[in-house]
mmCIF file of the N, C-alpha and C atoms, coordinates in Angstrom:
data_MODEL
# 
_entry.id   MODEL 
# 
loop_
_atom_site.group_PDB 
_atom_site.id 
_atom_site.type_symbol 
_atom_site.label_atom_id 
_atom_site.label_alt_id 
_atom_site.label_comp_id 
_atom_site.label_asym_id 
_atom_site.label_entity_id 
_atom_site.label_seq_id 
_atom_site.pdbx_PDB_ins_code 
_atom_site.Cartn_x 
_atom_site.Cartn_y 
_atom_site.Cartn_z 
_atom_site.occupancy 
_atom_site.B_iso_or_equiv 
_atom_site.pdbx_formal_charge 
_atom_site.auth_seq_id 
_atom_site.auth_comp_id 
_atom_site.auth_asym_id 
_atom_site.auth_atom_id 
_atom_site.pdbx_PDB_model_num 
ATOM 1   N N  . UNK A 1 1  ? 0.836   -1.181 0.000  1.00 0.00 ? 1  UNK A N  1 
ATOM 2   C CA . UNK A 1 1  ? 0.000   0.000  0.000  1.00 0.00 ? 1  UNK A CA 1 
ATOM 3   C C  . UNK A 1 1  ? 0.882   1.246  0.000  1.00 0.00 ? 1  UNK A C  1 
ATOM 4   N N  . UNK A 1 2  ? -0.185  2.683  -0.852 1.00 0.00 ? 2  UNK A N  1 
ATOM 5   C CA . UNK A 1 2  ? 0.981   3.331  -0.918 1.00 0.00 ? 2  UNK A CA 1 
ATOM 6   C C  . UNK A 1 2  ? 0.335   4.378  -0.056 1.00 0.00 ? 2  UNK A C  1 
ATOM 7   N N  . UNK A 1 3  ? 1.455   5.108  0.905  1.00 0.00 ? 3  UNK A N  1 
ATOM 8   C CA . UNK A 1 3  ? 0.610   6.159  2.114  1.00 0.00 ? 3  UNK A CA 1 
ATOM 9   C C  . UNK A 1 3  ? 0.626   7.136  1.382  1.00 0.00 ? 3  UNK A C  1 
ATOM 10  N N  . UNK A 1 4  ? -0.611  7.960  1.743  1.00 0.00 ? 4  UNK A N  1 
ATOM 11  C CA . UNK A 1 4  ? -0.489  9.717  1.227  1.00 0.00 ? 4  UNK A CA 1 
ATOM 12  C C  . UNK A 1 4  ? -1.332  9.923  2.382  1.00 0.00 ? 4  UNK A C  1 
ATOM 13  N N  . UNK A 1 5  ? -1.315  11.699 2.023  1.00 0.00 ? 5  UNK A N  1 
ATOM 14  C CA . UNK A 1 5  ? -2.046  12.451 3.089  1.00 0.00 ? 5  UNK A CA 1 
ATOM 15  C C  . UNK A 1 5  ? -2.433  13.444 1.794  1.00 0.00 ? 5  UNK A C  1 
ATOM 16  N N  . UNK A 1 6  ? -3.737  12.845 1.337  1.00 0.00 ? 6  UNK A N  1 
ATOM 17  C CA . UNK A 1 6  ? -4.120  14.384 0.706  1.00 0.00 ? 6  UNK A CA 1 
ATOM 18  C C  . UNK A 1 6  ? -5.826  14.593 1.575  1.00 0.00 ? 6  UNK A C  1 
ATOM 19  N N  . UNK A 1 7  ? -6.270  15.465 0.908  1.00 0.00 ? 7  UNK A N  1 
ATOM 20  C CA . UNK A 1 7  ? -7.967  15.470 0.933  1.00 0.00 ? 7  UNK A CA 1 
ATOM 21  C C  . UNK A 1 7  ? -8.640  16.002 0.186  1.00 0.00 ? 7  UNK A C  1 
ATOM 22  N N  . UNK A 1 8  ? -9.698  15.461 -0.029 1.00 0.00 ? 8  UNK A N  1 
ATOM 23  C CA . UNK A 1 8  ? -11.014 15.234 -1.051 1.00 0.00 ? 8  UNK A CA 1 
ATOM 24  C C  . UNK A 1 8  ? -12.398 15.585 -0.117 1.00 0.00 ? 8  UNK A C  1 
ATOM 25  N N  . UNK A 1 9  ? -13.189 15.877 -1.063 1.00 0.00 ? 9  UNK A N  1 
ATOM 26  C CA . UNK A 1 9  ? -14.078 16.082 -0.694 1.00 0.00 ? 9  UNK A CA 1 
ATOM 27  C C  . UNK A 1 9  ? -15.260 14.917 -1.268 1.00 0.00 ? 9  UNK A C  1 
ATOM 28  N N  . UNK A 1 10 ? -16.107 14.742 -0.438 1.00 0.00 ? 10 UNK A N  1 
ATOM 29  C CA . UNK A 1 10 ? -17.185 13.370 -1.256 1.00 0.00 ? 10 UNK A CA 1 
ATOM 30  C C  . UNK A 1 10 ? -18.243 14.500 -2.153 1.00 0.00 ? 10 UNK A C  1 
ATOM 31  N N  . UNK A 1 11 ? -19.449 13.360 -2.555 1.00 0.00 ? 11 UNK A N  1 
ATOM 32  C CA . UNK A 1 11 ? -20.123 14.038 -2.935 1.00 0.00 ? 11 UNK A CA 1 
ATOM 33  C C  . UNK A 1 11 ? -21.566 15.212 -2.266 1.00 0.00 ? 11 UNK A C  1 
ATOM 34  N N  . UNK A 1 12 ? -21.100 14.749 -0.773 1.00 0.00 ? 12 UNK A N  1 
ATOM 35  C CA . UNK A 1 12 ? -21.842 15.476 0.108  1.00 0.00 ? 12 UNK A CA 1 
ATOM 36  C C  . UNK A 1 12 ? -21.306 16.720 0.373  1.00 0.00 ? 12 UNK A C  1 
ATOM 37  N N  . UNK A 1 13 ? -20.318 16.555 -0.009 1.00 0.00 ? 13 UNK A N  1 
ATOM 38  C CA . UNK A 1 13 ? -19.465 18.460 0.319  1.00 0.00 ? 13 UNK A CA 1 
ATOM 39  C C  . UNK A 1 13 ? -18.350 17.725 1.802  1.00 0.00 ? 13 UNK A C  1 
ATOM 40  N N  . UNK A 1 14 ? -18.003 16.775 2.303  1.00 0.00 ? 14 UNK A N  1 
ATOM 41  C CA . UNK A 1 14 ? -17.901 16.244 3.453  1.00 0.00 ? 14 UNK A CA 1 
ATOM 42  C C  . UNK A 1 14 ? -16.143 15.820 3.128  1.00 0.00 ? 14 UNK A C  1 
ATOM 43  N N  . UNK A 1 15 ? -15.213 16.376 3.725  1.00 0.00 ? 15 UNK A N  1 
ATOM 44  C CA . UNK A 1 15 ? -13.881 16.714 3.427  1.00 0.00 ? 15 UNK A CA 1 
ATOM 45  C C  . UNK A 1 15 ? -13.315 15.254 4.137  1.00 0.00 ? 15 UNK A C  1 
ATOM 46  N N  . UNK A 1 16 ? -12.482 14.475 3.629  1.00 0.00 ? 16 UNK A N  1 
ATOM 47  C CA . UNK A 1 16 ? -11.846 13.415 3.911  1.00 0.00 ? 16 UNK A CA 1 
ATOM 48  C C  . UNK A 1 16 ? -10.400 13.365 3.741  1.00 0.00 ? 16 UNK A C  1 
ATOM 49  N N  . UNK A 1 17 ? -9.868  12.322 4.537  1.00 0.00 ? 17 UNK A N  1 
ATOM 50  C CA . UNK A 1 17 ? -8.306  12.737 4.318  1.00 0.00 ? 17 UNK A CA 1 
ATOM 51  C C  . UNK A 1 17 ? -7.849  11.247 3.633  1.00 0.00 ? 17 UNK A C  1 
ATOM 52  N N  . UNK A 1 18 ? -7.415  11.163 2.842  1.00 0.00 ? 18 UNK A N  1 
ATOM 53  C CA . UNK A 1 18 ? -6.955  9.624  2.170  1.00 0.00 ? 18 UNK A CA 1 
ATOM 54  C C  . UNK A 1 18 ? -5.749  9.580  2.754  1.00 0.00 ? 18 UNK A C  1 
ATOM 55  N N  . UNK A 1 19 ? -5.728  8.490  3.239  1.00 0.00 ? 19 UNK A N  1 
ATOM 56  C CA . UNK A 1 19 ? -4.275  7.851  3.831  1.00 0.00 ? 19 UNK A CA 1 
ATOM 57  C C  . UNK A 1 19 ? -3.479  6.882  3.459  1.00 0.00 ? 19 UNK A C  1 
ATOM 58  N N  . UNK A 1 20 ? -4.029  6.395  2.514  1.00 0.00 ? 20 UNK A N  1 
ATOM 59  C CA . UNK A 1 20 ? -3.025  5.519  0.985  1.00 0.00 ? 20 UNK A CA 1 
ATOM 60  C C  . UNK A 1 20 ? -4.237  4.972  0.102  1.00 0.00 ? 20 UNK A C  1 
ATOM 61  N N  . UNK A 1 21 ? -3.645  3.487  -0.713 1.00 0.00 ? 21 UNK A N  1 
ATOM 62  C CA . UNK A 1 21 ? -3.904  3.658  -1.808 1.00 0.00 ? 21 UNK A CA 1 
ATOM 63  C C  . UNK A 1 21 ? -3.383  2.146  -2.047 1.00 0.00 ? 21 UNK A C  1 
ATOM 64  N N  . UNK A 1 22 ? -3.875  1.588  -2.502 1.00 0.00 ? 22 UNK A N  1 
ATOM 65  C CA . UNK A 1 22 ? -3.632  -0.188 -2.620 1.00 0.00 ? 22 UNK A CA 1 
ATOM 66  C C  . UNK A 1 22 ? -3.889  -0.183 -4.233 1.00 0.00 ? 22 UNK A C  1 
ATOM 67  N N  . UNK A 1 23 ? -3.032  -0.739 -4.925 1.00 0.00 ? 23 UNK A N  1 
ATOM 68  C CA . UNK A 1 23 ? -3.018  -0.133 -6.487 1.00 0.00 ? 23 UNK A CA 1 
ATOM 69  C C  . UNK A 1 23 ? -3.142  -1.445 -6.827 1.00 0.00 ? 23 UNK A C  1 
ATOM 70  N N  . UNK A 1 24 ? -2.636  -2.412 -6.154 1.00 0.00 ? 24 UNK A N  1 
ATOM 71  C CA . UNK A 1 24 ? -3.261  -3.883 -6.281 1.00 0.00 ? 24 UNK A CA 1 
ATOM 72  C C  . UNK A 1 24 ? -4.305  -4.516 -6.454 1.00 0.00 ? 24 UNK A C  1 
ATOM 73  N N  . UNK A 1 25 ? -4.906  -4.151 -5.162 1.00 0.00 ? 25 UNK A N  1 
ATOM 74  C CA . UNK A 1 25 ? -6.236  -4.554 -5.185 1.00 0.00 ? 25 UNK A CA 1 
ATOM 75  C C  . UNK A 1 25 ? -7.468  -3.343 -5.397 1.00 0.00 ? 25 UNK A C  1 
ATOM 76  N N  . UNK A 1 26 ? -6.912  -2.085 -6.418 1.00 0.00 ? 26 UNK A N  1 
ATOM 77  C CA . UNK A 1 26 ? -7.352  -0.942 -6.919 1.00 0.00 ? 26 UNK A CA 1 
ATOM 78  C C  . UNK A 1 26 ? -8.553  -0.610 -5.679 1.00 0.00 ? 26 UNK A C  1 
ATOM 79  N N  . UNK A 1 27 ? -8.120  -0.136 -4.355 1.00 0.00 ? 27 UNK A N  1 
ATOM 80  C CA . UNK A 1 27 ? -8.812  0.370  -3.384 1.00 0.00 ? 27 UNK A CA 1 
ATOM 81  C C  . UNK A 1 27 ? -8.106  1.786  -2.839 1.00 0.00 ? 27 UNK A C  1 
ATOM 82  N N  . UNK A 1 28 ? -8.814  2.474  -2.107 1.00 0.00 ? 28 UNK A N  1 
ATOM 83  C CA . UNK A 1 28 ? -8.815  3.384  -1.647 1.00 0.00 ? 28 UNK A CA 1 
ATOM 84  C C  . UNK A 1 28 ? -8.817  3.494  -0.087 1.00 0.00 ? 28 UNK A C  1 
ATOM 85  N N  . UNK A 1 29 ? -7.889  3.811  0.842  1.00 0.00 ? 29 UNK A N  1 
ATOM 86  C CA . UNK A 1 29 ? -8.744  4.171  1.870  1.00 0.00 ? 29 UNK A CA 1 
ATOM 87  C C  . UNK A 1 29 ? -8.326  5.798  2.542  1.00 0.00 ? 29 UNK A C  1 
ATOM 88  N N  . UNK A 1 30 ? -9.480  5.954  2.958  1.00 0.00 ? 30 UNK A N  1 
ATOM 89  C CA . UNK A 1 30 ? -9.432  7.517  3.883  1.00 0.00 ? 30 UNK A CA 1 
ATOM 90  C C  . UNK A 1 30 ? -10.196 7.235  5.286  1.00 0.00 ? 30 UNK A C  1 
ATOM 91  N N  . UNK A 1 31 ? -10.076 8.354  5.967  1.00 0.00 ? 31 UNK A N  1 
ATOM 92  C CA . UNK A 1 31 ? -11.021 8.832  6.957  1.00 0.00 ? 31 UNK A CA 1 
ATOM 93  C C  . UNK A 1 31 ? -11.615 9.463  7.136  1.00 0.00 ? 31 UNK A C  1 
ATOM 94  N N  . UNK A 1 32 ? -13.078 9.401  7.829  1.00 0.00 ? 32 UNK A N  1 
ATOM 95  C CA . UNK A 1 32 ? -13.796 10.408 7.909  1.00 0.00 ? 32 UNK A CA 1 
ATOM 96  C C  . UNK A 1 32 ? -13.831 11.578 8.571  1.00 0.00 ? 32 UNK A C  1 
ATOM 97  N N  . UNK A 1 33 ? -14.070 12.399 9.091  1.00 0.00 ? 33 UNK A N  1 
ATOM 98  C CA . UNK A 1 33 ? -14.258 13.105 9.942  1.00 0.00 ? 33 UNK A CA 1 
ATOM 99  C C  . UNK A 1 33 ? -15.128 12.568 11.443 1.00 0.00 ? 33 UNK A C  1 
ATOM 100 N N  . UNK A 1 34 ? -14.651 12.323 12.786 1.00 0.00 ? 34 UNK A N  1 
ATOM 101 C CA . UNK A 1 34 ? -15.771 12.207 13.686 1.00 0.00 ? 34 UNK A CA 1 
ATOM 102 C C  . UNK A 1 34 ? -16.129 10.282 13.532 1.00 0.00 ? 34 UNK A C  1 
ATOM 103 N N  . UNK A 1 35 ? -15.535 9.185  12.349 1.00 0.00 ? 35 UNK A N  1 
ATOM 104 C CA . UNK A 1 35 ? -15.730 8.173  12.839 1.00 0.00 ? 35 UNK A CA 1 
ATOM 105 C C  . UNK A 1 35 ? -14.677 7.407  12.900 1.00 0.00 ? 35 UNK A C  1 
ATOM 106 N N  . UNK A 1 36 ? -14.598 6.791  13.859 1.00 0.00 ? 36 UNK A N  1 
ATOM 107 C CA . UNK A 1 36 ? -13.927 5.310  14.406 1.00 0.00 ? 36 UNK A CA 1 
ATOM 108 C C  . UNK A 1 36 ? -12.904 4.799  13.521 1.00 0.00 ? 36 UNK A C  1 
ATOM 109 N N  . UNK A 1 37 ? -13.460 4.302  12.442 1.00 0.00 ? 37 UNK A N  1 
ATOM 110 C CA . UNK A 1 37 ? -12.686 3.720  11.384 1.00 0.00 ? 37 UNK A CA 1 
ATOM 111 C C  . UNK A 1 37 ? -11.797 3.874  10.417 1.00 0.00 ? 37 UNK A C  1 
ATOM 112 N N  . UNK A 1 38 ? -11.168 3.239  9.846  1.00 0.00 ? 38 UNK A N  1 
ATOM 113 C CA . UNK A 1 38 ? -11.072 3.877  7.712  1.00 0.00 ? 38 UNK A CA 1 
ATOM 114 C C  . UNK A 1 38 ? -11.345 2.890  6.929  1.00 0.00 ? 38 UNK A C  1 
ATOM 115 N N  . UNK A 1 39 ? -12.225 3.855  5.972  1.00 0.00 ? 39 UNK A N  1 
ATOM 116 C CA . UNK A 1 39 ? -12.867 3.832  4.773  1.00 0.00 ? 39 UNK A CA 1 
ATOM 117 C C  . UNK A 1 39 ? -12.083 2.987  4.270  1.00 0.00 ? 39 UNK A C  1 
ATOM 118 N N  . UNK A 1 40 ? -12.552 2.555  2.992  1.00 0.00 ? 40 UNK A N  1 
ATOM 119 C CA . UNK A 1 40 ? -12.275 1.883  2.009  1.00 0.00 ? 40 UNK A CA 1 
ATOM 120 C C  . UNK A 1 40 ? -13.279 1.898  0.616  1.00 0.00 ? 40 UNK A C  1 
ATOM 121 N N  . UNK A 1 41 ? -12.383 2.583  -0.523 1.00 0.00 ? 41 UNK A N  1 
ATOM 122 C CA . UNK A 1 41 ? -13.734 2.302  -1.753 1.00 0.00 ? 41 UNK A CA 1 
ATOM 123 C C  . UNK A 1 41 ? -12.873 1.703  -3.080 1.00 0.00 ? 41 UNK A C  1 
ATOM 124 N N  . UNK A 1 42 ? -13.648 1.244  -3.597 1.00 0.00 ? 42 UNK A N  1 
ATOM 125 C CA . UNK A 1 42 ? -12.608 0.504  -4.572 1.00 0.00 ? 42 UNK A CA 1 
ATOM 126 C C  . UNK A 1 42 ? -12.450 2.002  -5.720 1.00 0.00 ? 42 UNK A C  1 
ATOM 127 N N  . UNK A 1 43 ? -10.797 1.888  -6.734 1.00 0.00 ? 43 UNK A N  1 
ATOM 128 C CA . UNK A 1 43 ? -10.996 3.041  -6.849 1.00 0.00 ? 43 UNK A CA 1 
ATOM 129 C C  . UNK A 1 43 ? -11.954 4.330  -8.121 1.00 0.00 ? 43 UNK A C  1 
ATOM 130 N N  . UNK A 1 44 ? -12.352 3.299  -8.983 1.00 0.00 ? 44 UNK A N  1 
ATOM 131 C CA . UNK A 1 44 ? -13.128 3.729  -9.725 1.00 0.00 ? 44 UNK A CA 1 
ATOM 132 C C  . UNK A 1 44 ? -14.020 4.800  -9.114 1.00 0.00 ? 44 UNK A C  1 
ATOM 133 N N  . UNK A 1 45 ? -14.475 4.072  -8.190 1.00 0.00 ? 45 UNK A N  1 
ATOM 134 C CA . UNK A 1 45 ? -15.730 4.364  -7.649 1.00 0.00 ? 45 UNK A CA 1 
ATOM 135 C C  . UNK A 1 45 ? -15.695 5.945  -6.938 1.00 0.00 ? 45 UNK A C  1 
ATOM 136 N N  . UNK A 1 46 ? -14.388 5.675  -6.335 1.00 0.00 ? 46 UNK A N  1 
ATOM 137 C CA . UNK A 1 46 ? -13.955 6.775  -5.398 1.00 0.00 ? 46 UNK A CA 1 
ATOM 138 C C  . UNK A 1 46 ? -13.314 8.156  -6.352 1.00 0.00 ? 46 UNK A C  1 
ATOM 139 N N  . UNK A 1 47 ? -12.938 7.534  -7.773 1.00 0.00 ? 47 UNK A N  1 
ATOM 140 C CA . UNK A 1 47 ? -13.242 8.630  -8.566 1.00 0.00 ? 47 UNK A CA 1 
ATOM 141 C C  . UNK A 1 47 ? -14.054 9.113  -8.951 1.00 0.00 ? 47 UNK A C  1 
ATOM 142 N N  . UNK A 1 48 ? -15.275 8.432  -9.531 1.00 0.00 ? 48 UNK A N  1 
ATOM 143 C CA . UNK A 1 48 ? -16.356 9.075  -9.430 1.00 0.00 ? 48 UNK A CA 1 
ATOM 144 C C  . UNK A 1 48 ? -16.989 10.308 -8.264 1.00 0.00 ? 48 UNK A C  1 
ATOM 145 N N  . UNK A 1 49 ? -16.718 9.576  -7.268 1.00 0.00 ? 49 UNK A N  1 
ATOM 146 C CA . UNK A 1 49 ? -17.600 10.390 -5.653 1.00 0.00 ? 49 UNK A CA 1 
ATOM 147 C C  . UNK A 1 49 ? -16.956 11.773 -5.713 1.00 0.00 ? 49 UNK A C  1 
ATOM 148 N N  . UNK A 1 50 ? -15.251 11.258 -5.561 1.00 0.00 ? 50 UNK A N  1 
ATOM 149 C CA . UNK A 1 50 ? -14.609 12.311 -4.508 1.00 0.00 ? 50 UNK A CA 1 
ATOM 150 C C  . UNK A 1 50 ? -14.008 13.260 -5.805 1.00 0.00 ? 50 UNK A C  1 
ATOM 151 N N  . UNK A 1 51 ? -13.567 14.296 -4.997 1.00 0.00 ? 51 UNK A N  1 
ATOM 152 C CA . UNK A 1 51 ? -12.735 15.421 -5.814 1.00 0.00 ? 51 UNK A CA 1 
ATOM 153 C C  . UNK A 1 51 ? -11.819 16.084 -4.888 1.00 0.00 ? 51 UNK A C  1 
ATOM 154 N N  . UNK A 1 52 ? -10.516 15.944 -5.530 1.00 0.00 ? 52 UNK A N  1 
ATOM 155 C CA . UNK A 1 52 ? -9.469  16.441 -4.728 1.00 0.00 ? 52 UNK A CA 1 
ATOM 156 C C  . UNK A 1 52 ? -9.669  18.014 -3.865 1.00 0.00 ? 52 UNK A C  1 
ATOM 157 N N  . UNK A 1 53 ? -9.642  18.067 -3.060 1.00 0.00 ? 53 UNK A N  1 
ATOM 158 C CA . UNK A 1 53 ? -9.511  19.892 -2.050 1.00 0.00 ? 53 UNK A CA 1 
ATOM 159 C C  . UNK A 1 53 ? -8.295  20.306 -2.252 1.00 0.00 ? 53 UNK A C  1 
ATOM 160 N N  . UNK A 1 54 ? -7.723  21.545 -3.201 1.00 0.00 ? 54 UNK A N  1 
ATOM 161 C CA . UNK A 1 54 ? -6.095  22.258 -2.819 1.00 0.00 ? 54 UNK A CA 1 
ATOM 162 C C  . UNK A 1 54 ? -6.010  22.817 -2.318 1.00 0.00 ? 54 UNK A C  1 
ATOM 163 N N  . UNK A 1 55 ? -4.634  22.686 -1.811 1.00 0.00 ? 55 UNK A N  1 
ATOM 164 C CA . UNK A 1 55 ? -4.178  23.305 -0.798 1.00 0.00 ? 55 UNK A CA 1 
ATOM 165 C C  . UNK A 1 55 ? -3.863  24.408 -0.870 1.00 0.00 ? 55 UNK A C  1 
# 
């Protein structure tokens, strides 16, 4: 897996921070704001949703 620290925004307007990137098994994961876990979206998908925030 490969680490980054960027952030995106979903399609709710809802700012996320991606924390790598599995190019293998073409997934995604970030975190949310406020939950427990990290995400995971496969990455098509997560192109579709999200859109990068600059810095």
């Amino acid at each position: 897996m490969q680490e980054l620290d960027r952030r995106y925004r979903d399609w709710r307007g809802v700012e996320v921070q991606v924390i790598g990137c599995d190019r293998e098994k073409r997934q995604v994961i970030f975190r949310r704001p406020g939950y427990p876990h990290d995400c995971m979206q496969l990455l098509e998908r997560f192109q579709e949703k999200f859109r990068r925030v600059d810095a």
